[in-house]
C-alpha positions as CSV (number, residue, x, y, z in Angstrom):
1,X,-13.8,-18.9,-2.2
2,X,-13.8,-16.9,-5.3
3,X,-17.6,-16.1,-7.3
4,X,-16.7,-16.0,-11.3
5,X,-18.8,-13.3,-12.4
6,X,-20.2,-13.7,-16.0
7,X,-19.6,-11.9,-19.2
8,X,-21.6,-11.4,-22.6
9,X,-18.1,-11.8,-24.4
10,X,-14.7,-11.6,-24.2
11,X,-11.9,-9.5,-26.4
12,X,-8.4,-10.0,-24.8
13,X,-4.7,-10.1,-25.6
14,X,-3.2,-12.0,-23.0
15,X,0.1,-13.1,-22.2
16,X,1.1,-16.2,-19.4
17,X,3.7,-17.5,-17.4
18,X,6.5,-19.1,-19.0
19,X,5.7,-23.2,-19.6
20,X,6.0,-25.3,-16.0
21,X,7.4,-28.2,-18.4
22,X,10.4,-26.3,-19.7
23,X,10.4,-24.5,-16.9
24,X,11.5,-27.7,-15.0
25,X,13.5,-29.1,-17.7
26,X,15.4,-26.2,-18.2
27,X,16.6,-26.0,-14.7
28,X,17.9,-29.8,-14.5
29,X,19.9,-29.3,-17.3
30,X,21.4,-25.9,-16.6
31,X,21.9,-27.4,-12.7
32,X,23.7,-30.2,-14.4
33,X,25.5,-28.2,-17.3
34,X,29.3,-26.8,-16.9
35,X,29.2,-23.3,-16.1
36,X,26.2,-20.4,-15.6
37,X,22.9,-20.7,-17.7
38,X,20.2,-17.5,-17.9
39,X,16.6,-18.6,-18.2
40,X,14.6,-16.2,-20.0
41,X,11.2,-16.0,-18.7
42,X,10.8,-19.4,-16.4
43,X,8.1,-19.8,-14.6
44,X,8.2,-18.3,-10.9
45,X,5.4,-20.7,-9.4
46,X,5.1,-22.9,-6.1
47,X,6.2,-25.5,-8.6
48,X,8.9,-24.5,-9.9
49,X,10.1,-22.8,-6.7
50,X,10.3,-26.7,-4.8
51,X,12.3,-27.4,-7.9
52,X,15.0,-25.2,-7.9
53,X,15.1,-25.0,-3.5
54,X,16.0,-28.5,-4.1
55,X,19.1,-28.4,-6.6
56,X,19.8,-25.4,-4.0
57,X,20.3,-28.5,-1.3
58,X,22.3,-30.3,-3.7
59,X,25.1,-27.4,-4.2
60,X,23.2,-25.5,-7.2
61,X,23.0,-21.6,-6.9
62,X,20.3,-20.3,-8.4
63,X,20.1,-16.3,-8.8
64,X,15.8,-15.5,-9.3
65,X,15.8,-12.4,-11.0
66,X,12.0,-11.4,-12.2
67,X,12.2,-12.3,-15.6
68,X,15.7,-14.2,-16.4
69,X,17.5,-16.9,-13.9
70,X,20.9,-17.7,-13.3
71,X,21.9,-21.4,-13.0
72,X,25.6,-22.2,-12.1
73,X,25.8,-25.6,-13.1
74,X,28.1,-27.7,-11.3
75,X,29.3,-30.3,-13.8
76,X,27.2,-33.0,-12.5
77,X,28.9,-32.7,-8.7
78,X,26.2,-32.9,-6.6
79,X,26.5,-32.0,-2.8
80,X,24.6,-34.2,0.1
81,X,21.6,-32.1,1.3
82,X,21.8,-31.5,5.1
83,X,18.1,-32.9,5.5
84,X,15.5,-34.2,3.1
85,X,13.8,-33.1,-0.2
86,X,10.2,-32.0,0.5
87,X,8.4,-31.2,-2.8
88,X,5.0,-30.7,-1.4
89,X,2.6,-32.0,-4.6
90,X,5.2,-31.6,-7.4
91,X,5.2,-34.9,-9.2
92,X,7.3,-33.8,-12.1
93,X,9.6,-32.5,-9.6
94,X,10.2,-35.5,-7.4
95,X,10.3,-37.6,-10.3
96,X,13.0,-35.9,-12.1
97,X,14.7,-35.2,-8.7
98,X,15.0,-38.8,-7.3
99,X,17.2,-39.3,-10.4
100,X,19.3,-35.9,-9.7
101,X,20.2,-37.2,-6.5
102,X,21.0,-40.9,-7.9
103,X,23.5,-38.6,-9.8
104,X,25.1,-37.6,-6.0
105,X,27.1,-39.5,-3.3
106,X,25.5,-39.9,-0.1
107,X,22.0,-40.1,1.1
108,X,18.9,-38.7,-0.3
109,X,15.8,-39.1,1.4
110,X,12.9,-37.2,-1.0
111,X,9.1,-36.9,0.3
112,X,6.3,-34.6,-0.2
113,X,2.7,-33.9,0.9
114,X,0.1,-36.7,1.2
115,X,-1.2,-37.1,-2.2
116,X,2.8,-37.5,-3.5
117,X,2.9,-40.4,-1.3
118,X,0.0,-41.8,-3.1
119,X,1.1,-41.4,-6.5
120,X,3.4,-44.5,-8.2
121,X,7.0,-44.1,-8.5
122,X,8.3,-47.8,-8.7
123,X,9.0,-48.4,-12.3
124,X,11.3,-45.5,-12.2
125,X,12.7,-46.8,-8.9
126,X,13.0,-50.3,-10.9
127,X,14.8,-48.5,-14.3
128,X,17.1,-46.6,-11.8
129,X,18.0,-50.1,-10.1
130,X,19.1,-51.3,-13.5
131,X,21.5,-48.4,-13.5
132,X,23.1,-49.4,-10.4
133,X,20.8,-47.1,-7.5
134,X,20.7,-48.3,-4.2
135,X,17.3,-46.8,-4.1
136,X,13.9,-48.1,-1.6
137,X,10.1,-47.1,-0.9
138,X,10.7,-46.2,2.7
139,X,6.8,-47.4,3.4
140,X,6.7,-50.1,0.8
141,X,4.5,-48.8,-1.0
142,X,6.3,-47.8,-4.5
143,X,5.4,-44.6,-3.5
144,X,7.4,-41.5,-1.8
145,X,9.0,-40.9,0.8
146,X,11.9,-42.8,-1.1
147,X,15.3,-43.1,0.3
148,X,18.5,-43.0,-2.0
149,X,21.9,-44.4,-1.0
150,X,23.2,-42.6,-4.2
151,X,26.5,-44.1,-5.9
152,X,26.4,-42.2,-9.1
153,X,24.8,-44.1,-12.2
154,X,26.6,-47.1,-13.7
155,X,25.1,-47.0,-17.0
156,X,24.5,-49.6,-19.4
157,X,21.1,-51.4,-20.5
158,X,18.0,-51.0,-18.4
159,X,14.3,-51.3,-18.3
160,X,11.3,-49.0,-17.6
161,X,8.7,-51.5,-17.2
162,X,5.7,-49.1,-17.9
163,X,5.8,-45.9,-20.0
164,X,2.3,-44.6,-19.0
165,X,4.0,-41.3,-16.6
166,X,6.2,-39.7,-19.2
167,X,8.1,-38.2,-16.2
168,X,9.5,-41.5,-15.3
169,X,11.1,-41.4,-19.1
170,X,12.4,-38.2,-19.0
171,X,13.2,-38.5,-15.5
172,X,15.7,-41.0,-17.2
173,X,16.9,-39.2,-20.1
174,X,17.8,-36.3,-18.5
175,X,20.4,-37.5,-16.1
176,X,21.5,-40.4,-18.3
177,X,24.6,-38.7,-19.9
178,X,26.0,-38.5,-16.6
179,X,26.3,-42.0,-16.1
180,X,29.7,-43.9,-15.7
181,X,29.3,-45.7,-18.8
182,X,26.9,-45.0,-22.1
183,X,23.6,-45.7,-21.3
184,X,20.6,-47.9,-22.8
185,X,16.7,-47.6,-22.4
186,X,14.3,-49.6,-23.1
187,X,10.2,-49.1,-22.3
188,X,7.8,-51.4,-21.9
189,X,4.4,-50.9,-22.9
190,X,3.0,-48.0,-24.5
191,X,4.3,-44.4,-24.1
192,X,1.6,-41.9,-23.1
193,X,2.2,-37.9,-23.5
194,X,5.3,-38.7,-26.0
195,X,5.1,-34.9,-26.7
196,X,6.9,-34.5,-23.6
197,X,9.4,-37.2,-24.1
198,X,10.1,-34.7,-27.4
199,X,10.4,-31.5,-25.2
200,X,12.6,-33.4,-22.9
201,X,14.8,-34.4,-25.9
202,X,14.5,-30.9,-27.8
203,X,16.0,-29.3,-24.3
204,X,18.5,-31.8,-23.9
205,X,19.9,-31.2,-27.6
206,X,19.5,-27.2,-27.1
207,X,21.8,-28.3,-23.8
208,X,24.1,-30.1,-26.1
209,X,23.5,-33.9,-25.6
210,X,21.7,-35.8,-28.6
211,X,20.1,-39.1,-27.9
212,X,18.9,-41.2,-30.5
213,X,15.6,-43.1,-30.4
214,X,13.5,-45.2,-32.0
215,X,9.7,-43.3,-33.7
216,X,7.5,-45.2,-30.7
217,X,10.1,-43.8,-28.1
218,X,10.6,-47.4,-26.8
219,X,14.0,-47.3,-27.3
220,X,16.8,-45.1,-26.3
221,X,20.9,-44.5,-27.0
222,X,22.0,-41.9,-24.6
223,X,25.3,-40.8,-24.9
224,X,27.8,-39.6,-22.2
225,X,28.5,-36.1,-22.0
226,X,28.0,-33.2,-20.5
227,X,25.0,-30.5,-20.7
228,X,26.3,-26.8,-21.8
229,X,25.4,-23.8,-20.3
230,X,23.8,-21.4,-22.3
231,X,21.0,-18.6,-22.7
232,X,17.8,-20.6,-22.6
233,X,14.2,-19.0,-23.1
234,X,11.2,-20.1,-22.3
235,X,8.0,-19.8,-24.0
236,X,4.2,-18.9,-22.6
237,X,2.8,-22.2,-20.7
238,X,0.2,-23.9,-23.4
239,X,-1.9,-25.7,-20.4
240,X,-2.7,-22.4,-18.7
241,X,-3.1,-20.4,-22.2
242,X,-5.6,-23.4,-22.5
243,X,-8.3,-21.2,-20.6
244,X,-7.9,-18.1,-22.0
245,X,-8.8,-20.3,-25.3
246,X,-11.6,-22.1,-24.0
247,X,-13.3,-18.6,-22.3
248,X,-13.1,-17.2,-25.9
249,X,-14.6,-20.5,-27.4
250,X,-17.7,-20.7,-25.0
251,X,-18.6,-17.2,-25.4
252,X,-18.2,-16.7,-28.6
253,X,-15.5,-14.0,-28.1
254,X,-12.2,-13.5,-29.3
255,X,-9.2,-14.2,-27.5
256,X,-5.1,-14.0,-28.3
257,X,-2.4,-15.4,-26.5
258,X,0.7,-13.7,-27.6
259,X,3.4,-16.0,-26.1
260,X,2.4,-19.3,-27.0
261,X,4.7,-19.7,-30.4
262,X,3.6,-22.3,-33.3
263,X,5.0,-24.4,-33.6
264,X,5.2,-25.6,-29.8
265,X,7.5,-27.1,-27.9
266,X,4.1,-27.9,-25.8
267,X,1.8,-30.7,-26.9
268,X,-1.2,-29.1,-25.2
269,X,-0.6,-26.6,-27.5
270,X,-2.2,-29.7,-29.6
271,X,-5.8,-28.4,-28.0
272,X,-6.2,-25.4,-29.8
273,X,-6.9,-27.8,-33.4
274,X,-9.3,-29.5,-31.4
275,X,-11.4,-26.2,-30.6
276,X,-10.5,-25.4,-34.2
277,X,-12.6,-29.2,-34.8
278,X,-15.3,-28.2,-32.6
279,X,-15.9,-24.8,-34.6
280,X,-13.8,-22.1,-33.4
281,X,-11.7,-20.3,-35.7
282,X,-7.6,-20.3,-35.2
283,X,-5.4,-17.7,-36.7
284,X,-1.2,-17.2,-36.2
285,X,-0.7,-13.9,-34.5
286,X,2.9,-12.5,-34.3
287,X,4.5,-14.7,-31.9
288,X,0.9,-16.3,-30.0
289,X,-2.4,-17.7,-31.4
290,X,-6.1,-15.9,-31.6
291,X,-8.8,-18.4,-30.9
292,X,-12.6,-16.7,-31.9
293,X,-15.5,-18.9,-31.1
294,X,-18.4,-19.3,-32.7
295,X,-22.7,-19.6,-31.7
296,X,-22.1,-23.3,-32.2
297,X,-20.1,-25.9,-30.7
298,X,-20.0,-29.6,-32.1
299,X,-19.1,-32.6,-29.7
300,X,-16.1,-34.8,-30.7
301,X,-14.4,-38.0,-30.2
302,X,-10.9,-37.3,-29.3
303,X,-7.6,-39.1,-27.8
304,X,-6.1,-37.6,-25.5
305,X,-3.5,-39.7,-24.4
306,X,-0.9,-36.6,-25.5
307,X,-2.4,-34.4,-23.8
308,X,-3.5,-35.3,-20.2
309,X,-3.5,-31.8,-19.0
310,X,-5.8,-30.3,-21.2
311,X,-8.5,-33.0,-20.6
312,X,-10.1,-30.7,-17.5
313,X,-10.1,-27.9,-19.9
314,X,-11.7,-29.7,-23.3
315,X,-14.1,-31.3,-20.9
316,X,-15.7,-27.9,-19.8
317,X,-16.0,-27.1,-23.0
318,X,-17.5,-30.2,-24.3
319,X,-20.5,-28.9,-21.7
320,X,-21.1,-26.1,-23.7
321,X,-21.3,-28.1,-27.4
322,X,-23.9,-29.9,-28.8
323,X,-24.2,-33.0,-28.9
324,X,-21.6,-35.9,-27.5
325,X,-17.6,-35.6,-26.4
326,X,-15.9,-38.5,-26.1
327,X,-12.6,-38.3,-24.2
328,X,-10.6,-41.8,-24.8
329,X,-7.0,-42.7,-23.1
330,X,-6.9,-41.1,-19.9
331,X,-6.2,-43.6,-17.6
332,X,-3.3,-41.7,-16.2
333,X,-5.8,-38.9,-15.3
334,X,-6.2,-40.7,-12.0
335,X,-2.8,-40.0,-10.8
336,X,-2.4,-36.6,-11.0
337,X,-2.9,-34.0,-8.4
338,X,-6.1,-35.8,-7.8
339,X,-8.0,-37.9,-9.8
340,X,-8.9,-35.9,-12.5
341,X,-11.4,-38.1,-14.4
342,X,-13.6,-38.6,-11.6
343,X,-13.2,-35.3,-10.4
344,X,-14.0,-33.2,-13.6
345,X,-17.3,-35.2,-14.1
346,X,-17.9,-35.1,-10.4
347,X,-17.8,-31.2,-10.6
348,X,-19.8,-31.1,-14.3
349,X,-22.0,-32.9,-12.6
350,X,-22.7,-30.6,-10.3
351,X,-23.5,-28.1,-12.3
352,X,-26.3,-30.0,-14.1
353,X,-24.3,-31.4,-17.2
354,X,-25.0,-35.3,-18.3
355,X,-21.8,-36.6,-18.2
356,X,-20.2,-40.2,-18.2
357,X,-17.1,-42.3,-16.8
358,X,-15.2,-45.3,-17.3
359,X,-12.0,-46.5,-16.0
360,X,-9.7,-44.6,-19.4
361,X,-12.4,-42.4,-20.6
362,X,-15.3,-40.1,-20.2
363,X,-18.6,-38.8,-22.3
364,X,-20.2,-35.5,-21.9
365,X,-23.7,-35.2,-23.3
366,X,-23.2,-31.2,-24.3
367,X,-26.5,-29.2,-24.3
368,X,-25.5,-25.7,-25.8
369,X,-25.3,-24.6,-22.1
370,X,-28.8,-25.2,-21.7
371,X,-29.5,-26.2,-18.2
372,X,-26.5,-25.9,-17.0
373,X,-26.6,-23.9,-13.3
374,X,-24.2,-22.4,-10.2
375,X,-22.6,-24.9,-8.2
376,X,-19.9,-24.6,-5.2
377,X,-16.7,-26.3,-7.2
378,X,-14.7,-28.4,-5.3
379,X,-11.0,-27.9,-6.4
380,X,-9.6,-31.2,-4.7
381,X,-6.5,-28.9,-3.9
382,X,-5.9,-29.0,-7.8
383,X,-4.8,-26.2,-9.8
384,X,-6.2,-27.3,-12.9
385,X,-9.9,-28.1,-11.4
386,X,-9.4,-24.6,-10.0
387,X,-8.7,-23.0,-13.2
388,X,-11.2,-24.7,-15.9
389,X,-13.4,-24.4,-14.3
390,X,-13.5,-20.8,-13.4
391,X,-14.0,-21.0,-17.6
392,X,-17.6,-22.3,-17.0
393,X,-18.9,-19.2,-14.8
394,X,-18.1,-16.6,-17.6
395,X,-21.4,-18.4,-19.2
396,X,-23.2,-19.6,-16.1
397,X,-24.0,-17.2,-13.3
398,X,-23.2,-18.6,-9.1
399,X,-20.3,-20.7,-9.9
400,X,-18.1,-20.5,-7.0
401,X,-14.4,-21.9,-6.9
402,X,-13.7,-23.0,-3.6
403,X,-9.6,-23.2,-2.3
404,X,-8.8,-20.9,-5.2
405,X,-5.5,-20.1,-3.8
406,X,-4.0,-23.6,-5.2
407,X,-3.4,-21.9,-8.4
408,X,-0.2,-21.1,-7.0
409,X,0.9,-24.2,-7.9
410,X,1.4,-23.2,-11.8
411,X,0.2,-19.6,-11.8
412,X,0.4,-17.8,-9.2
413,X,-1.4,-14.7,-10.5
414,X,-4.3,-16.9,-12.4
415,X,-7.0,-14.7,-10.9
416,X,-5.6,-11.0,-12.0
417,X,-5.0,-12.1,-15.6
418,X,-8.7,-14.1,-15.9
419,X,-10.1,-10.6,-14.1
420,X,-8.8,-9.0,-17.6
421,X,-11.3,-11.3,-19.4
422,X,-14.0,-9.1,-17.9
C-alpha cells in the first residue's frame, strides 16, 4: 500500500517512458523486418518485456541496451518455441502474437494469467481462419489459452467480424504482408480506437509496407512485402503523461511533459484538448506540452471511443469539475485489465463522488472537490486504476493505493517520477 500525500500545487518538467503502443509495434515489425533494427527509447516495462521474451522463443534476438534496442529481424522465419507463450496480462501482446506465430511452422500454444483467459479473442481467431490458420480455443471459450497449428498465412480476402478491440485489426495488419498471397480485410461493424489502427499503419509505412484503406478503416489492401530494418525512435507514452496532466489540472498547477511531441502518433494524446475544454490552458513546449490548470473546472460531454485508456484518467478529473461529465462509448472498457467502467466508478465512489453507470457509458456529478474524502483504492491488479488515481490524493488527504506495485506493467518507476510532483 502506498499513502499519496497531498500538495497545495504542482510545478514540474517531467519526462516518461517511451509509448507501450509503439513500443509494441515497433518490435513486431523490426522482429519481422530483414536485418538489425535500433529502438530509440522503447519502453522497458513488464509489458513490453513478455513481448519481446516471446519473439525471443520464436528465433528473434533482442539486444536491451538502457535506452536503444537491437532487433535482428529474421525475414519472417519464425522458429518453433520449445514450450508455450505466457504473456501474463498483456492483451496487446497476445493479440498481436497469436498472429506472429500464425506466421511460423509448427505448434504454438499461447496463454497468460487468469484475466487473459477471460478477455475475447475469437473474431481475430475467426479473421485468421480466413487466412488459412489452423488455430482453436483450447477451453472453448474464444478466449486464451489458444493453440496454433501454424502453416504460414495464405492470404487472400477475409473477415474480422467485429472491430470493437483495435488490437484484433492491427493484430492483422501487421503480419499481413507476410502472407503467401496479397491479402484483403474487411471489418464488420464499427471500428473503436481508430487512432491506433493509424499508429499501426504509420509504423508499418516507417517499416516500409503501405497499405491502403478506406477513411472508416473497414477496408484494407495489404500488400506483400517485407518490413525494413531501420533506426526507429520512440516517443514519451501519452496515457501515462495523462497524469502528470491531470495532477496539474486539479490543482491548479503547472505541469510540462517534454517528450510527448504534437502532433502524436498517440490518440490519448487527444485528452489534453479535452482538459483544454474543461478550462486548463495548453501551450507547445519544445518537443512536449505544458498543461496549467485553472480554480475552475467545467463538466463535459465527451466520446471517448478513441481513447479508452484515458477514460480512468478524465474520470478523476471530472470529480474535481463542476457540474456534469458524461463519458459515452466505452463499452470496450469492460475488457481491459479489469473492467474499467465499473471499476473507476466503484473506486470514485468510494471516495464520496456522485457518479453514474450504464452498460457504454458513465456520469460523474463533479462537486469542485467538495466532499470528496480518503478511501483504501482497490487497484483490481490494474495499472491504470493504480495510477489515476494516485492523481486524486494530491487534492484529497488519506487516499491509499493498495497493490501499487502493478504499475510495473507500463511504468515501472510510476511512483519515483509522481514523488517529483511534490
Amino acid at each position: 500500500m502506498i499513502e499519496i500525500q497531498p500538495v497545495s500545487t504542482v510545478n514540474a518538467t517531467i519526462a516518461v517512458p517511451g509509448s507501450k503502443s509503439l513500443t509494441q509495434r515497433a518490435l513486431i515489425a523490426a522482429a519481422l523486418a530483414d536485418g538489425s533494427s535500433k529502438l530509440i527509447g522503447p519502453l522497458a516495462s513488464e509489458d513490453t518485456s513478455y513481448t519481446s521474451k516471446a519473439l525471443e522463443q520464436m528465433g528473434i534476438e533482442v539486444e536491451r541496451g538502457e535506452d536503444t534496442w537491437t532487433v535482428h529481424g529474421s525475414g519472417g522465419s519464425l522458429k518453433t518455441p520449445e514450450k508455450e507463450i505466457f504473456l501474463g496480462n498483456n492483451g496487446t501482446a497476445t493479440r498481436f502474437l497469436t498472429s506472429v506465430a500464425a506466421l511460423g511452422h509448427g505448434n504454438f500454444r499461447i496463454d497468460g494469467e487468469e484475466r487473459m483467459r477471460e478477455r475475447p479473442i475469437r473474431p481475430l481467431m475467426e479473421a485468421l481462419q480466413g487466412w488459412g490458420v489452423d488455430i482453436v480455443s483450447v477451453q472453448d471459450t474464444g478466449c486464451p489459452p489458444l493453440q496454433l497449428n501454424s502453416k504460414g498465412l495464405t492470404g487472400g480476402a477475409t473477415i474480422l467480424p467485429e472491430g470493437k478491440s483495435s488490437q484484433y485489426l492491427s493484430s492483422l495488419l501487421l503480419v499481413a504482408p507476410y502472407a503467401a498471397e496479397p491479402a484483403t480485410l474487411e471489418v464488420r461493424g464499427e471500428v473503436l480506437s481508430k487512432p491506433y489502427v493509424a499508429m499501426t499503419l504509420s509504423v508499418m509505412s516507417d517499416f516500409g509496407v503501405s497499405v491502403e484503406c478506406n477513411e472508416e478503416f473497414t477496408s484494407f489492401i495489404i500488400p506483400q512485402g517485407s518490413y525494413r530494418a531501420m533506426e526507429y525512435e520512440i516517443e514519451g507514452d501519452a496515457s501515462n503523461a495523462s497524469y502528470f496532466w491531470a495532477a496539474a489540472a486539479i490543482t491548479g498547477g503547472r505541469v510540462t511533459v517534454s517528450n510527448v511531441p504534437v502532433p502524436s502518433l498517440q490518440g490519448d494524446a487527444g485528452l489534453v484538448p479535452l482538459l483544454a475544454r474543461m478550462g486548463c490552458d495548453v501551450k507547445r513546449d519544445g518537443g512536449g506540452i505544458t498543461l496549467t490548470g485553472r480554480d475552475r473546472l467545467e463538466g463535459i460531454t465527451v466520446d471517448m471511443g478513441d481513447m479508452p485508456d484515458v477514460v480512468p484518467t478524465l474520470a478523476v478529473v471530472a470529480a474535481f469539475a463542476h457540474g456534469k461529465t458524461v463519458i459515452n462509448n466505452i463499452a470496450h472498457l469492460r475488457i481491459k485489465e479489469c473492467d474499467r467502467l465499473s471499476a473507476v466508478l466503484t473506486e470514485l465512489g468510494k471516495m464520496g463522488a456522485t457518479v453514474e453507470e450504464g452498460q457504454d457509458f458513465m456520469v460523474i456529478h463533479g462537486s469542485g472537490g467538495e466532499g470528496l474524502h480518503g478511501a483504501e483504492i482497490e487497484t483490481y491488479n490494474d495499472h491504470r486504476m493504480a495510477m489515476s488515481f494516485a492523481v486524486t490524493g494530491l487534492r484529497v488527504p488519506g487516499v491509499n493505493i493498495h497493490g501499487e506495485g502493478c504499475v510495473a506493467k507500463s511504468f515501472p518507476d510510476f511512483w519515483d517520477r509522481f514523488g517529483m510532483l511534490g
